[in-house]
C-alpha positions as CSV (number, residue, x, y, z in Angstrom):
1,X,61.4,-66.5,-11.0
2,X,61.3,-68.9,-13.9
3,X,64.0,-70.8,-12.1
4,X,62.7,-71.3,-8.7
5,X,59.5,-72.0,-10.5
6,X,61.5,-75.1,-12.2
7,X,62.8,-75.9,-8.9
8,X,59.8,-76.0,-7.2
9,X,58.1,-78.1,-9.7
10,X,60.8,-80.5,-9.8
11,X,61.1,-81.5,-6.0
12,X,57.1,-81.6,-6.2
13,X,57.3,-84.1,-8.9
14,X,60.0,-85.8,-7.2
15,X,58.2,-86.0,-3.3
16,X,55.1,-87.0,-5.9
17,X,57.0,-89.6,-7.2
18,X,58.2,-90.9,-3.6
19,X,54.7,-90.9,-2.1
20,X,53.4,-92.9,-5.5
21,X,56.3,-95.2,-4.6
22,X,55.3,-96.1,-1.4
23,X,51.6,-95.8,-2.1
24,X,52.3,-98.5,-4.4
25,X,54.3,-100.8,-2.1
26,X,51.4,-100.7,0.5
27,X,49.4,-101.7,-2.6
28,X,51.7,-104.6,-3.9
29,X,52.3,-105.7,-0.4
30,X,47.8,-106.0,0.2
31,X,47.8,-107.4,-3.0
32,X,50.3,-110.6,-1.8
33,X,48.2,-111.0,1.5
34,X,44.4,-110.5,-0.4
35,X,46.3,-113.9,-3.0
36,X,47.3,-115.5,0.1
37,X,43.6,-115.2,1.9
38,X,42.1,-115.8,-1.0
39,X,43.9,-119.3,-1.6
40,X,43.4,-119.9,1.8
41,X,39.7,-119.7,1.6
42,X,39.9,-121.7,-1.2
43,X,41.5,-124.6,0.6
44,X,39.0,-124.1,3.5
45,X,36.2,-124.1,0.8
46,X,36.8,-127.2,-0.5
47,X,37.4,-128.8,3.1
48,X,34.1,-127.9,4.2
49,X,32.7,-129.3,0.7
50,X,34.3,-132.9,2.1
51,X,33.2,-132.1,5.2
52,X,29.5,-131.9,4.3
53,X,29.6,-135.0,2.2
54,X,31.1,-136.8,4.8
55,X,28.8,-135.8,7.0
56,X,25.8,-136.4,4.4
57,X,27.3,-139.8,4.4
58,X,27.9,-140.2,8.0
59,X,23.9,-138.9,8.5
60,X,22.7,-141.4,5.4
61,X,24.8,-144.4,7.3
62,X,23.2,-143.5,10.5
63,X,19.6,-143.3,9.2
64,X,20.3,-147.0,7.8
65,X,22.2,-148.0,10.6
66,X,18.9,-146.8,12.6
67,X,16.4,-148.6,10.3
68,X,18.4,-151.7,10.7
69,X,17.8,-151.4,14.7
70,X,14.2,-150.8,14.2
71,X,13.9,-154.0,12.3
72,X,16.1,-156.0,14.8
73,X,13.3,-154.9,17.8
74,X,10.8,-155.6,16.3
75,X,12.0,-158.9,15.6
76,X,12.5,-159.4,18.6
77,X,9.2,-158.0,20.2
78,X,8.1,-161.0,17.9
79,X,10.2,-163.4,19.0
80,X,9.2,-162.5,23.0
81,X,5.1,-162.6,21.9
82,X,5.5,-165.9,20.7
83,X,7.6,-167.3,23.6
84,X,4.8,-165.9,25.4
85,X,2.0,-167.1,23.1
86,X,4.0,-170.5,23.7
87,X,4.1,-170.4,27.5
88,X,0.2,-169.3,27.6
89,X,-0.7,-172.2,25.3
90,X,1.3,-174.9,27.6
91,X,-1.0,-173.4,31.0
């Protein structure tokens, strides 16, 4: 009895041993991909942080850009109430 006991203990520890194995495989192997997502969002983390300042830039440009427009009609709304200031004064 002692023998089979032996027996059965030892190809338990050894199907034990087998399923541990490939247990930890699947493990390793998650392991690889959960470094290569994370290093992936990483990358993409730091393109959207150049994204946004470009595009705080871009939005910063624009807003002066818009200003600058602004300033130029107006200007020019002058310019036009003068000329007609001028034509009214010559009646």
């Amino acid at each position: 009895m002692s023998k089979l006991r032996r027996d059965i203990s030892l190809e338990v520890k050894k199907a034990v041993k087998m399923e541990l194995a490939s247990v930890n495989e699947s493990l390793k192997s998650w392991c690889t991909k959960m470094d290569t997502i994370n290093a992936t969002l990483e990358i993409l983390t730091e393109k959207v942080k150049d994204l946004e300042k470009k595009n705080m830039y871009l939005t910063n440009q624009n807003t002066h850009l818009e200003l600058q427009v602004n300033a130029m009609e107006q200007q020019i709304r002058n310019m036009e109430q003068k000329q007609l200031d001028n034509v009214m004064e010559m009646k």
